[in-house]
VEXDREN-2710 file (C-alpha; in Angstrom, 1 decimal):
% VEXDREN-2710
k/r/px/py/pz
1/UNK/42.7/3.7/6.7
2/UNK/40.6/7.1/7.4
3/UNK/37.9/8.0/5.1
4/UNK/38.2/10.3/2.5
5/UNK/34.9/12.0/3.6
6/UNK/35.9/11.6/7.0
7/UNK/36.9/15.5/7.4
8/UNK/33.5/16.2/5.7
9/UNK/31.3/14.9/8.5
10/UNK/31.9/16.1/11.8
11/UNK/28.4/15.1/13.4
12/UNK/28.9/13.4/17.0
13/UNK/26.6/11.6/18.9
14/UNK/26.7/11.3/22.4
15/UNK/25.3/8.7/24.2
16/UNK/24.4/9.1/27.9
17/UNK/24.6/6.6/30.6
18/UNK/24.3/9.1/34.0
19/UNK/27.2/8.6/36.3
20/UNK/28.8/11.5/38.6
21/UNK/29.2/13.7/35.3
22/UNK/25.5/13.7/35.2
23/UNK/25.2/14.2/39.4
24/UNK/23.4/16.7/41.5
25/UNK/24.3/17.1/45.1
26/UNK/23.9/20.7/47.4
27/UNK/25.5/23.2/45.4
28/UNK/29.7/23.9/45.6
29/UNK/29.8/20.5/47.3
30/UNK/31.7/17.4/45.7
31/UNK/30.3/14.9/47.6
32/UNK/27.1/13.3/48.9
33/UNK/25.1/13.6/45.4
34/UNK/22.8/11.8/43.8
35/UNK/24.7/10.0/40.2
36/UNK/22.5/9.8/37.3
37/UNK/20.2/12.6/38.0
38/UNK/20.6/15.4/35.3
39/UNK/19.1/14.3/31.9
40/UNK/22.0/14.7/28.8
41/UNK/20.4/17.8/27.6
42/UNK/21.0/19.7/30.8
43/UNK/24.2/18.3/31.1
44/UNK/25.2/19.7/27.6
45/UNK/23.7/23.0/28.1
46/UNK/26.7/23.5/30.5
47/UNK/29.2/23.1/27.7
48/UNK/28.8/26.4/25.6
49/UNK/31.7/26.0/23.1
50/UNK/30.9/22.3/22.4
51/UNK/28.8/23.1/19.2
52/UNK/32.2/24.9/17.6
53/UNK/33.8/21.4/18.1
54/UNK/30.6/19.1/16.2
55/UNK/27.6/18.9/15.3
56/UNK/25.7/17.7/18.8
57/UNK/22.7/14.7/18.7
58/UNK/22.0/13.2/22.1
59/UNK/20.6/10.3/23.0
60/UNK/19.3/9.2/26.7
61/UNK/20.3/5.2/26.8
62/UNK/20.1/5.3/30.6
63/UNK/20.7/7.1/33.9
64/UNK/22.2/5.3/36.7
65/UNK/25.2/5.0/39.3
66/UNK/28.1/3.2/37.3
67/UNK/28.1/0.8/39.9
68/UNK/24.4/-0.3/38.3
69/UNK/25.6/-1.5/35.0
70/UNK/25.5/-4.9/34.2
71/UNK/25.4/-7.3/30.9
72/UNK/21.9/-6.1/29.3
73/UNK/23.1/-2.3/30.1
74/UNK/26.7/-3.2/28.2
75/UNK/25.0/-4.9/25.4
76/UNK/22.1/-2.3/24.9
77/UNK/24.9/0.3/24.9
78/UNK/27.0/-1.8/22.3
79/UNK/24.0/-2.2/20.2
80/UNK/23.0/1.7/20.3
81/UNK/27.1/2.6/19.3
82/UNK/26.4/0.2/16.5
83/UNK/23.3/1.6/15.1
84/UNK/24.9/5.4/15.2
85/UNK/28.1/4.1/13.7
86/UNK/26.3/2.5/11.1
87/UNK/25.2/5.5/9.8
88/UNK/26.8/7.8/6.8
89/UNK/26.5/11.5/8.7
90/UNK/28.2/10.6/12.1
91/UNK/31.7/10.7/12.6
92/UNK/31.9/9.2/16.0
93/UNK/30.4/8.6/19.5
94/UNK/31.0/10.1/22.6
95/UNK/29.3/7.9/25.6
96/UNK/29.2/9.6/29.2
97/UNK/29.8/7.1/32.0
98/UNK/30.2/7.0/35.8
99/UNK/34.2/6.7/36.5
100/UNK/33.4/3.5/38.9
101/UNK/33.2/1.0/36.2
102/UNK/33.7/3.1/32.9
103/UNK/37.4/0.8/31.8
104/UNK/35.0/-2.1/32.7
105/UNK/32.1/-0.9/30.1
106/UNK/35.0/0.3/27.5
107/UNK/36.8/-2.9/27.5
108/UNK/33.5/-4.8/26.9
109/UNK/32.7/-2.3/23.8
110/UNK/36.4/-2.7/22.4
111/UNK/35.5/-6.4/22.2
112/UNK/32.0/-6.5/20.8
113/UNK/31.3/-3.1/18.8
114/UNK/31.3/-3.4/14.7
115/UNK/32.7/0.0/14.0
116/UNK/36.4/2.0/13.3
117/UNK/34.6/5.1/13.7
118/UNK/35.8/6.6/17.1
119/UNK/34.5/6.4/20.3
120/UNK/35.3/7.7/23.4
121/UNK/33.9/7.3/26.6
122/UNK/34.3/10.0/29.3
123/UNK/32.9/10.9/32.8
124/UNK/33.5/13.3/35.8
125/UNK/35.0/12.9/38.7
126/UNK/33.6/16.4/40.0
127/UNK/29.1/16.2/40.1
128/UNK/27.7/19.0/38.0
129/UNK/26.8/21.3/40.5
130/UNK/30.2/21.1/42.2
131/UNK/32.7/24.3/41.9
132/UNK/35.2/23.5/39.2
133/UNK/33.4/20.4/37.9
134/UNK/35.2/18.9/34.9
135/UNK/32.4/17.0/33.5
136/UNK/31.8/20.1/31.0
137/UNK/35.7/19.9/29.7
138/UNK/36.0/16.1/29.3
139/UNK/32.7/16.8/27.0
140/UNK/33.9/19.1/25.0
141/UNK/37.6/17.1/25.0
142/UNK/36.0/14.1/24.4
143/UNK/33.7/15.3/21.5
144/UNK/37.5/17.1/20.2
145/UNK/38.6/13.5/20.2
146/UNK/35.8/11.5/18.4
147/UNK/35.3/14.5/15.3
148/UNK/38.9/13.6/15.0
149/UNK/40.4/11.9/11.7
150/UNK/43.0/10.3/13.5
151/UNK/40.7/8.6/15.8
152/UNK/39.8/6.4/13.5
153/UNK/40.9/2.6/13.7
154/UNK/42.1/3.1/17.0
155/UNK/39.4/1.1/19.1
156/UNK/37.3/2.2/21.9
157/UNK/39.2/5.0/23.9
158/UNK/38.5/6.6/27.0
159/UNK/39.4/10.7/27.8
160/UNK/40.0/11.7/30.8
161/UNK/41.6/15.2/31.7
162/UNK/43.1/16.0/28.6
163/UNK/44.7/12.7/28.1
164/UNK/43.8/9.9/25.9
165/UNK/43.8/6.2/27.0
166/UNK/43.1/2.6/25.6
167/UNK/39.9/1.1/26.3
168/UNK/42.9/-2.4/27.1
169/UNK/45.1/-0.4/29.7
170/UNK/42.5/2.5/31.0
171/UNK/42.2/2.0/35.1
172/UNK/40.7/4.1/37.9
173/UNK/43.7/4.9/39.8
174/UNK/42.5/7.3/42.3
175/UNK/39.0/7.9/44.7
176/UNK/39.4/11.6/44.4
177/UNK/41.5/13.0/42.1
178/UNK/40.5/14.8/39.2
179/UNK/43.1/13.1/37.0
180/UNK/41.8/9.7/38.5
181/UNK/42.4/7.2/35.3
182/UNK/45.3/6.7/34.1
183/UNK/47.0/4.0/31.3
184/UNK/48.8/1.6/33.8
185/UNK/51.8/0.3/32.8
186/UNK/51.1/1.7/29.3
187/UNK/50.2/5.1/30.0
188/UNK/48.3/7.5/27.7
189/UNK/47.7/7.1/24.1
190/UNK/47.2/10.5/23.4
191/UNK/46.5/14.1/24.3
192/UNK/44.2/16.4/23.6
193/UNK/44.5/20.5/24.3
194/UNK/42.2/23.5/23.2
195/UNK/40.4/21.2/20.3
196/UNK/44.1/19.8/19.2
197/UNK/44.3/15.7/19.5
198/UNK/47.8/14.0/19.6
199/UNK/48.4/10.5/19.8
200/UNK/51.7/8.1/20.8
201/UNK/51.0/5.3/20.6
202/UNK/48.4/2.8/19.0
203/UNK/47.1/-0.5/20.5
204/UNK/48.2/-3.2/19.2
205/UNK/45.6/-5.8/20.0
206/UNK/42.4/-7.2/18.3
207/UNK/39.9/-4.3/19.0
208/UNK/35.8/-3.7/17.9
209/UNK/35.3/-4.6/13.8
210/UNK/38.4/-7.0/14.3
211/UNK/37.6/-9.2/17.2
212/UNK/35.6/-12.4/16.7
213/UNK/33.0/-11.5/19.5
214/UNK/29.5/-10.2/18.7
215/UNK/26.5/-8.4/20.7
216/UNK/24.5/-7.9/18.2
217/UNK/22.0/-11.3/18.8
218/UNK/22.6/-11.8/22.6
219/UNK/20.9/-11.6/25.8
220/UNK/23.2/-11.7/28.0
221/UNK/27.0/-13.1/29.5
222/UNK/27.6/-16.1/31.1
223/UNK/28.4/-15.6/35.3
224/UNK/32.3/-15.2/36.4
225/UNK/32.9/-14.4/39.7
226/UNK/36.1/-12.5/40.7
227/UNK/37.5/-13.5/44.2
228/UNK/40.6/-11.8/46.1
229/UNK/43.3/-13.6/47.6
230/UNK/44.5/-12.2/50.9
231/UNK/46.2/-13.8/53.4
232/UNK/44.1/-16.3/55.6
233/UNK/41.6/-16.2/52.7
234/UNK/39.0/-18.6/53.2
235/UNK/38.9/-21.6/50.7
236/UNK/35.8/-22.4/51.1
237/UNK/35.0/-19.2/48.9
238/UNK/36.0/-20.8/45.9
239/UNK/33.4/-23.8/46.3
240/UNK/30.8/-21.4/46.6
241/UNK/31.3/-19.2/44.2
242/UNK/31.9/-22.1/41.8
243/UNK/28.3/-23.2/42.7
244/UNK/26.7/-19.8/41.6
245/UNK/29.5/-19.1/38.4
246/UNK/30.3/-20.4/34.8
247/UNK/33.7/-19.2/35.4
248/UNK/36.2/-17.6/38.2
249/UNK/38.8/-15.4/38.0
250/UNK/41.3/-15.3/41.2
251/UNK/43.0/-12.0/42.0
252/UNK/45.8/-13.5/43.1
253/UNK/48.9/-11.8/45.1
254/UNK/52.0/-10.6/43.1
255/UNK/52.1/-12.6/39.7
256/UNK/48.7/-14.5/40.3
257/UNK/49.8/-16.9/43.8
258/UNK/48.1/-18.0/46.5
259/UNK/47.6/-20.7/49.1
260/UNK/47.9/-24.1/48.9
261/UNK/44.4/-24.2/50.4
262/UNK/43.7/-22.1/47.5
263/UNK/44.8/-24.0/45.2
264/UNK/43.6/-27.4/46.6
265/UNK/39.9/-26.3/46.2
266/UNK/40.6/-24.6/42.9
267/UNK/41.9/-27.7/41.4
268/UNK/38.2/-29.3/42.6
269/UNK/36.7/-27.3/40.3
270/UNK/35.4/-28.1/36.9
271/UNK/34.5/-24.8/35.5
272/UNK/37.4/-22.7/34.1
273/UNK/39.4/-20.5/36.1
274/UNK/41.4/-17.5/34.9
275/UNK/44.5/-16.6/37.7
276/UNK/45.4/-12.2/37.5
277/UNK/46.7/-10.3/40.5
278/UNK/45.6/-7.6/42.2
279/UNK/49.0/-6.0/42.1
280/UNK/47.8/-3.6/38.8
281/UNK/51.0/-3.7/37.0
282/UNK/53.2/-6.5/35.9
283/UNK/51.8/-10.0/33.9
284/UNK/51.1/-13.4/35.1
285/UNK/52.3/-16.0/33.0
286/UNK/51.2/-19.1/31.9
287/UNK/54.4/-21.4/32.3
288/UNK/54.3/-20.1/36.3
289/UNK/50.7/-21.0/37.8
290/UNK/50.1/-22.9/40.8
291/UNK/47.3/-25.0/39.3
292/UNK/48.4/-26.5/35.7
293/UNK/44.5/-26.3/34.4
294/UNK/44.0/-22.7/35.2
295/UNK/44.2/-19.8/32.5
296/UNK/46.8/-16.9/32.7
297/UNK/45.1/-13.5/32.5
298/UNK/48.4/-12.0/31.5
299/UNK/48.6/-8.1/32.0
300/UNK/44.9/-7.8/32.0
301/UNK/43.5/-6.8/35.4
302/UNK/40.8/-8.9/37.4
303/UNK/37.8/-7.5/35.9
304/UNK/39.0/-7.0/32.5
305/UNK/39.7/-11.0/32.7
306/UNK/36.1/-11.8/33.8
307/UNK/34.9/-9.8/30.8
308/UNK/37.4/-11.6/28.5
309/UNK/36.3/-15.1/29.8
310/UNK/32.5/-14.3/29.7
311/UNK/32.8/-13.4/26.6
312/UNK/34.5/-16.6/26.0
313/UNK/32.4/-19.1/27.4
314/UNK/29.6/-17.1/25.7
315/UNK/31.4/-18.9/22.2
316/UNK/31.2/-22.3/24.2
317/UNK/35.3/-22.2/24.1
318/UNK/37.2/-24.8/26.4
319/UNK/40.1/-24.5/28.3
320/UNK/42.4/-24.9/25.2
321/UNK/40.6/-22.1/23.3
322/UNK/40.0/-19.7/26.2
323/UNK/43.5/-19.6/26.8
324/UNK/44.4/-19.1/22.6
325/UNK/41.9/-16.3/23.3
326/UNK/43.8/-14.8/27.0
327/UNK/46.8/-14.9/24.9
328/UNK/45.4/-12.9/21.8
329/UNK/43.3/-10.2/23.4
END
């Protein structure tokens, strides 16, 4: 249910994390800059129009490559989104991410953040002193999409290039393009053009106040290791990642197989192991696994799964329960 004072308060916040959006490099070039290096109130100051879409407050959280987040960023983030949610002016969040690991960091938030108020992460694929960037419009599409009533309830999206996408589904499908995340097999949730948000579809999965996981008192995650299968993979990987993880996930080919030397050393293990497939589309079910006592990641992709199952051994869940849990989010 929206708010009834929901249209009243348009106030977004937007919470800066660096990235390519927030990149300097030699000017009209798109390549060879520096990520993370313009602070969020330069960046903003290249969006004129964005104060006819909400009232602006920024906030700095941090200012690195994408590729440099790790637990403590995700849960200092989570925390931040929390506090600003929590509060009676602010209609919703807007959080500015490098592309790299951004459906990473929004599947993370759509499993720990206590709020239905919207938010919506966005990034660039374009630095800010490259011709054409589109860090400026994703801002001010972004910001379009959290001031939006019908945001609301809908979990943790992600904007990219006018369309609208689940924090669940979002994946970087392309190195260059501008239009460079798409939905997968689910596609967008939404649209937004000039200031107008439309939606499609709504996920249908456990998302942010509903989930049963928390950042509010933690530290940190537990260590999962994703390894690739390949052909003439080398077994011996999954003995030494073991050694260094509280949990593996295997990237397995087509619907999560791999060798029998694969699967000999992963039935060795005694930590839990979670089987996805580096395919990107399609599910891997639990009724066909090589190894009985592994874990189905269904539909979720590699790294989504070693978020899942961090998150899950962070509860102290066993094999039973971290499969009840693969199997509701």
């Amino acid at each position: 249910m929206i708010p009834q004072d929901e249209t009243k308060h348009r106030k977004v916040v937007i919470l800066a994390t660096g990235g390519t959006i927030a990149g300097v490099g030699e000017e009209g070039t798109s390549i060879g800059y520096a990520s993370g290096s313009m602070t969020v109130e330069t960046l903003l100051g290249s969006v004129p129009a964005l104060e006819s879409r909400a009232e602006i407050e920024a906030i700095q959280v941090c200012n690195i490559n994408s590729d440099d987040i790790d637990a403590r960023t995700w849960i200092e983030l989570a925390r931040e989104i929390d506090r600003q949610a929590a509060r009676d002016d602010v209609a919703g969040i807007v959080v500015t991410h490098g592309t790299d690991t951004m459906e990473e960091t929004a599947f993370f938030l759509n499993l720990v953040i206590d709020t239905l108020k919207p938010v919506v992460i966005t990034g660039s694929m374009r630095p800010a002193t490259a011709v054409s960037a589109d860090g400026p419009m994703n801002i001010l599409e972004a910001v379009s999409v959290a001031a939006c009533p019908s945001s609301f309830g809908r979990g943790v999206l992600v904007q990219f290039a006018g369309s609208i996408f689940s924090a669940r589904s979002v994946r970087k499908a392309n190195t260059h393009a501008i239009c460079a995340m798409d939905g997968s097999e689910m596609g967008a949730c939404g649209a937004v053009c000039d200031g107008k948000v439309s939606y499609y579809w709504n996920n249908a999965f456990p998302h942010t106040s509903h989930t049963e996981f928390d950042a509010s008192s933690i530290d940190g995650l537990p260590k999962v290791s994703v390894l690739f299968f390949h052909a003439d993979a080398n077994p011996a990987l999954i003995a030494a990642a073991a050694d260094i993880s509280d949990g593996l996930v295997i990237a397995g080919a087509g619907a999560g197989e791999f060798s029998l030397a694969f699967k000999d050393a992963i039935d060795k293990l005694d930590i839990p192991v979670v089987v996805s497939s580096r395919i990107g589309m399609g599910q891997v079910e639990q009724d066909a696994l090589l190894c009985p006592k592994t874990i189905a990641a269904r539909d979720l992709s590699p790294q989504k799964a070693a978020i899942l199952l961090r998150l899950a051994l962070l509860k102290g869940a066993d094999r039973n329960e971290i499969k009840r849990i693969f199997e509701t989010y």
